[in-house]
C-alpha positions as CSV (number, residue, x, y, z in Angstrom):
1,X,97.8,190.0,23.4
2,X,101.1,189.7,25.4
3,X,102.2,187.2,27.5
4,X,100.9,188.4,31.2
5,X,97.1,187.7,30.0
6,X,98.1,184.5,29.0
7,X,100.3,183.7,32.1
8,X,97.3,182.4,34.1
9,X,95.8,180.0,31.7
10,X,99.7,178.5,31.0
11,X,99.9,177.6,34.7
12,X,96.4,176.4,34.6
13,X,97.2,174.1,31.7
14,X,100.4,172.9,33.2
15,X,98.6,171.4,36.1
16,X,96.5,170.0,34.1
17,X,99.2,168.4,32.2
18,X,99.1,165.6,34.8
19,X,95.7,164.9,34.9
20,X,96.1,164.5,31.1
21,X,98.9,162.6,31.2
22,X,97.3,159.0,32.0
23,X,95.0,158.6,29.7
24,X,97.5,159.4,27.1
25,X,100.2,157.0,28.6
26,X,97.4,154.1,28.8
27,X,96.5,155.3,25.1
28,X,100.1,155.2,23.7
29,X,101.2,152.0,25.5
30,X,98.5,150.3,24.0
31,X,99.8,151.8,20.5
32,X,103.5,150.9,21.2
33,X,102.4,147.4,22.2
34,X,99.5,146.9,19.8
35,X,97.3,145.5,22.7
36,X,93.7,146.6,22.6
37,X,92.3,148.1,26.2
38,X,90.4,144.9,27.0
39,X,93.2,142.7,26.5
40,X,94.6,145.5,29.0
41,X,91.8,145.2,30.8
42,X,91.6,141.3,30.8
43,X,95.4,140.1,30.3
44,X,98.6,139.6,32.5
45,X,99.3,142.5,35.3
46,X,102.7,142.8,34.0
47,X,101.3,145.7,31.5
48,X,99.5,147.0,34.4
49,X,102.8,147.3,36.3
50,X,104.5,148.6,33.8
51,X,102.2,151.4,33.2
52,X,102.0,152.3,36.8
53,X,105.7,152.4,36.6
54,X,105.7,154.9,33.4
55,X,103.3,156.9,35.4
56,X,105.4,157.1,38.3
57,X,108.2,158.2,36.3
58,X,105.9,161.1,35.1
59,X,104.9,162.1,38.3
60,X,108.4,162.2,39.4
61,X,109.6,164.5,36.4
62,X,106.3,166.5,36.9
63,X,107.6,166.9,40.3
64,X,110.9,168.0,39.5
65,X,110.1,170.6,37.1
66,X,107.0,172.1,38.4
67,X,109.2,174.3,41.0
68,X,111.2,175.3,37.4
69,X,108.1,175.8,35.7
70,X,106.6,178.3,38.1
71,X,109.6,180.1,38.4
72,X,110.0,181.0,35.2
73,X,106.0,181.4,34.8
74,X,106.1,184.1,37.4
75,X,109.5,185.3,36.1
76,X,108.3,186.4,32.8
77,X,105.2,189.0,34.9
């Protein structure tokens, strides 16, 4: 197999990547904090905030590399 068969189904899995990506922020805040989801869920908006935030901050990066990452996708044809 070389790379131009797989070339479709990396781009397809890097824009996925940011769909993906909340669940696992929400899943390894709670991990780093050692809250459960419904104290999440139930507790102080502050978490809330700050998770919004993180996501934010990987929207942003997503952003700023995607152009970078499709260059070089289509680069390598």
């Amino acid at each position: 197999m070389d790379i131009e068969y797989r070339l479709p189904v990396l781009r397809v899995i890097w824009k996925l990547l940011i769909l993906a990506a909340f669940p696992l922020l929400v899943w390894g805040y709670l991990k780093g904090t050692g809250l459960s989801f419904t104290q999440l869920d139930a507790g102080t908006n502050i978490h809330k905030m700050i998770i919004f935030a993180l996501y934010l901050v990987l929207i942003l990066a997503w952003w700023w590399l995607n152009p970078k990452v499709l260059r070089f996708l289509s680069r390598r044809r």
